[in-house]
N, C-alpha and C positions, 0 to 999 in steps of 0.2 A: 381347504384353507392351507397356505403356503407355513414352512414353518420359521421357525425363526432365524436357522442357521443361511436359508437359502437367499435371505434378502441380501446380507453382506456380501454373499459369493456375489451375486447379481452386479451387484456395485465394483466390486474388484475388478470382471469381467469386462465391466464396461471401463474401468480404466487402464486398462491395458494397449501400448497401441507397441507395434511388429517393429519399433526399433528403438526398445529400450534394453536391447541387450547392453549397451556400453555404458545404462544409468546404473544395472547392478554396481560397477565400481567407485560409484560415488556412497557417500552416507548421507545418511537420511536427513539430517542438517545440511551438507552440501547441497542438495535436491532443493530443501528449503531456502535456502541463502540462494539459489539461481532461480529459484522463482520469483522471490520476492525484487531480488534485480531488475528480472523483467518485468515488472508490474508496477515497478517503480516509476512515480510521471518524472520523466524530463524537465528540464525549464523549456525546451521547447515545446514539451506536449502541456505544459501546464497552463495555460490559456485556456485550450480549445479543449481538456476534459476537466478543467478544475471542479465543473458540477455537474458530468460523471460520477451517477453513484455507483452503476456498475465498477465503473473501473475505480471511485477512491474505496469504496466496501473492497472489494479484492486486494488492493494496496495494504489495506490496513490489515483484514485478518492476515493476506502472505506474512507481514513483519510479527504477527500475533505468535504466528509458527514458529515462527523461529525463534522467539524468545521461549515460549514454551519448549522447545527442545533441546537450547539450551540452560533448563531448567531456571528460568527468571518467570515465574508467573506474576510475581508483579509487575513487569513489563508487557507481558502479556496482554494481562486483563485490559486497560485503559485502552488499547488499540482493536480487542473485542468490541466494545462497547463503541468506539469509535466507528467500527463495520456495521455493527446495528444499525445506529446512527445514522448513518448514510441510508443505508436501506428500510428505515421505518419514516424518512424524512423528517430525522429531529436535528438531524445536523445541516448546513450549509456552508458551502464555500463560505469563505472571508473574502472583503473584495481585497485585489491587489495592492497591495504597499505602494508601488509606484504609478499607479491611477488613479485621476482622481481628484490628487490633491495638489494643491502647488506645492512646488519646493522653495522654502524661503531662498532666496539670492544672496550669495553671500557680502556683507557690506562693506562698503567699500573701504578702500585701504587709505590712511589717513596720508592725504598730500604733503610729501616732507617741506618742513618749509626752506626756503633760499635765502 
């Protein structure tokens, strides 16, 4: 039976890749904040992964991190539970604000009179 120190190392190992020498100079919040960047959808990606759970669950805990580190766990938590969310499928996209629905036209403008 494996002990209990070996599993973390296991996991460490496997997150290690051959060119993170020039991430040692960032801090651990920086690390987080360029993660959560990237994993952040686009308005152009946001169509075509809005209901992407993989990628809104990862959206959501990245930003989870980073309020965690910089110590707001009440910011945190609500974006946890939003990553669940996603991944236990209790949450769903909202449809788009601008589909959908008509937009009222705006009325017209009163003919001065002559």
């Amino acid at each position: 039976m494996p002990d209990a120190t070996s599993k973390p190392a296991a996991i460490a190992q496997g997150l290690t890749a051959p060119q993170t020498a020039h991430l040692q100079e960032l801090s651990t919040l920086e690390l987080a904040q360029a993660l959560a960047a990237r994993l952040t959808l686009t308005d152009m990606d946001w169509h075509r992964l809005k209901s992407n759970r993989k990628v809104r669950a990862s959206e959501q805990a990245a930003a989870a991190l980073v309020f965690l580190l910089k110590d707001q766990p009440e910011e945190a938590l609500p974006r946890l539970h939003q990553a669940a969310g996603w991944l236990d499928r209790s949450v769903s996209a909202p449809p788009c604000p601008t589909h959908g629905h008509r937009q009222a036209s705006p009325s017209p403008s009163p003919t001065p009179e002559v």
